[in-house]
C-alpha positions in Angstrom: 105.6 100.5 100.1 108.3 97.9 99.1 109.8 98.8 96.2 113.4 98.4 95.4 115.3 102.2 95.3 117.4 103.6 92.7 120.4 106.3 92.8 120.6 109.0 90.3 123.3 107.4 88.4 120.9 104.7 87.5 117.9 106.5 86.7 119.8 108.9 84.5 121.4 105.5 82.6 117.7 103.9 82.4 116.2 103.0 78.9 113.4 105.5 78.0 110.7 102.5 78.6 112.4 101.7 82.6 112.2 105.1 83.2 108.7 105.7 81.8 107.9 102.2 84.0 109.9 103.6 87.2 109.3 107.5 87.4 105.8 107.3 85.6 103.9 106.5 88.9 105.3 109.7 90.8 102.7 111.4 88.9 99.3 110.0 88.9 98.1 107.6 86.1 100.5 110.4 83.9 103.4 108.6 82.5 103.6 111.0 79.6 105.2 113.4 82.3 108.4 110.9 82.4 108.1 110.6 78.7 108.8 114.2 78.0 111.4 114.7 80.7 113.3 111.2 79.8 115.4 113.3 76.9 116.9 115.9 79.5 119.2 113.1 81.2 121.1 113.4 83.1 119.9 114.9 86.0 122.2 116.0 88.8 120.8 114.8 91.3 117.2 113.6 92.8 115.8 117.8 93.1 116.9 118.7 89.4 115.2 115.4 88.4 112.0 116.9 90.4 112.2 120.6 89.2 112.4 118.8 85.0 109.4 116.9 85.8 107.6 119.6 87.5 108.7 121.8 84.3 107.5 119.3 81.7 104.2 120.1 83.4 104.1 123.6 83.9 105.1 123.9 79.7 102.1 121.2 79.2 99.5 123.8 78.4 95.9 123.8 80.7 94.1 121.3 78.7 97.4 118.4 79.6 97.6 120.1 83.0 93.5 119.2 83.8 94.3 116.1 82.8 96.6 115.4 84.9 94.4 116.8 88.0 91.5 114.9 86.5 94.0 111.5 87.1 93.9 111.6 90.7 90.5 110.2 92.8 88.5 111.6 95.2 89.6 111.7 98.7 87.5 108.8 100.4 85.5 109.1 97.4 84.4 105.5 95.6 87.8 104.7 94.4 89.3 104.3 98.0 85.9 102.5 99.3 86.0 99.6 96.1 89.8 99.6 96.5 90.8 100.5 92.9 93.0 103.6 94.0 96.8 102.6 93.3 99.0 101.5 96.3 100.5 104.7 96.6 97.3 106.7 97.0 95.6 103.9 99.4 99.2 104.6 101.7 99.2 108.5 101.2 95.5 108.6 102.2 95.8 106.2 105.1 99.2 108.5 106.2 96.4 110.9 106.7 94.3 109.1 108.6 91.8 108.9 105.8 91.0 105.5 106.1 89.4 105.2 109.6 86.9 107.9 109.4 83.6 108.2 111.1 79.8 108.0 108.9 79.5 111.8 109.9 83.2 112.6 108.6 82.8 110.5 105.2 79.7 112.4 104.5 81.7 116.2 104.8 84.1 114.4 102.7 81.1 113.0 100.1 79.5 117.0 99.9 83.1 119.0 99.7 83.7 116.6 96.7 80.7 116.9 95.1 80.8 121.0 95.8 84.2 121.1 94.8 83.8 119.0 91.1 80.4 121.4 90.6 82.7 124.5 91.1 85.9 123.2 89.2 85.4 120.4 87.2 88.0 118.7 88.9 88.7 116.5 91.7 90.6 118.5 95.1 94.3 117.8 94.8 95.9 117.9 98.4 99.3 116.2 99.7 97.7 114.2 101.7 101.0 112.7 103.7 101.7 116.4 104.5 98.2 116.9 106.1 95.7 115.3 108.2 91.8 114.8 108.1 91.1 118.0 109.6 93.6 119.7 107.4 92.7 118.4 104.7 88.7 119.5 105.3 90.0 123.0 106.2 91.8 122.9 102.5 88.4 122.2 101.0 86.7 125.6 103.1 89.1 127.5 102.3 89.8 126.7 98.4 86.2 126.6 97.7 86.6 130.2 97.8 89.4 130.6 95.0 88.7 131.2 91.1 89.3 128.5 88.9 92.6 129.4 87.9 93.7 129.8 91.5 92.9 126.3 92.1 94.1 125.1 88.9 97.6 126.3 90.3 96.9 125.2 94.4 96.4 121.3 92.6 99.9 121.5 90.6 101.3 122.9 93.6 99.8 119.8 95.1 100.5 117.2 92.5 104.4 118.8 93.1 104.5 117.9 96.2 103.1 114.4 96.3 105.5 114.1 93.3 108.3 114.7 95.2 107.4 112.6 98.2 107.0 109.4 95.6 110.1 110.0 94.0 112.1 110.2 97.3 110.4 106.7 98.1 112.1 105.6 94.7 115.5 107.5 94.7 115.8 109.2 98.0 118.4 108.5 100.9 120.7 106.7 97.8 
């Protein structure tokens, strides 16, 4: 992704709309996240800025928290396969080799994600530029096991993570 970076200084001087419209993507189709954690400027640097935004979620209460989890797609569900996910997913599932499956390998993906949304009644959250295919198909054996609430906290665990990675791609190395 080509997207022009910022340094702390700036993002801690942005107007509550630029940093809605420039921190809002780190967390997917969520910019309320941004909205809530706009107010506790300044931020001392790029992992305080992380640990606010992550905090703004954990206070969010389950039914703001599902909805965020419910905001992400499917891995190599229909999203990716009519192009509709946003660049950044399209990259971090590509990082993991997601896009040049095989039929037999798109079809375990197909039945873990139907088994998974019949369990949880959400889509599986992984960082997918922290893991690769087989990874990320171990991931689904293994948290199919868990209780709801388990993998209610494995995805925010998740979502942190792939958080963090977008916001270094905006802010990080300045």
């Amino acid at each position: 992704m080509n997207q022009r970076r910022y340094a702390i200084v700036e993002l801690n001087s942005l107007s509550r709309d630029d940093f809605v419209r420039v921190i809002g993507p780190v967390f997917e189709h969520s910019p309320w996240i941004a909205e809530a954690t706009w107010p506790k400027r300044p931020f001392a640097g790029l992992e305080e800025l992380h640990c606010t935004l992550c905090q703004t979620v954990r206070e969010a209460g389950e039914e703001k928290q599902l909805a965020l989890i419910r905001a992400h797609r499917d891995l190599v569900g229909r999203a990716a396969f009519a192009g509709t996910l946003t660049p950044a997913s399209t990259s971090e599932q590509a990082s993991a080799g997601l896009d040049k499956l095989t039929p037999e390998e798109i079809a375990a993906f197909q039945k873990f994600n139907q088994a998974y949304r019949e369990k949880f009644g959400f889509p599986f959250v992984i960082c997918a530029r922290l893991n690769k295919k087989q990874a990320i198909l171990d991931g689904f054996r293994v948290r199919l096991e868990h209780s709801r609430r388990a993998e209610i906290q494995a995805a925010l665990e998740e979502i942190s993570k792939i958080a963090w990675l977008r916001l270094r791609d905006i802010a990080g190395g300045i």
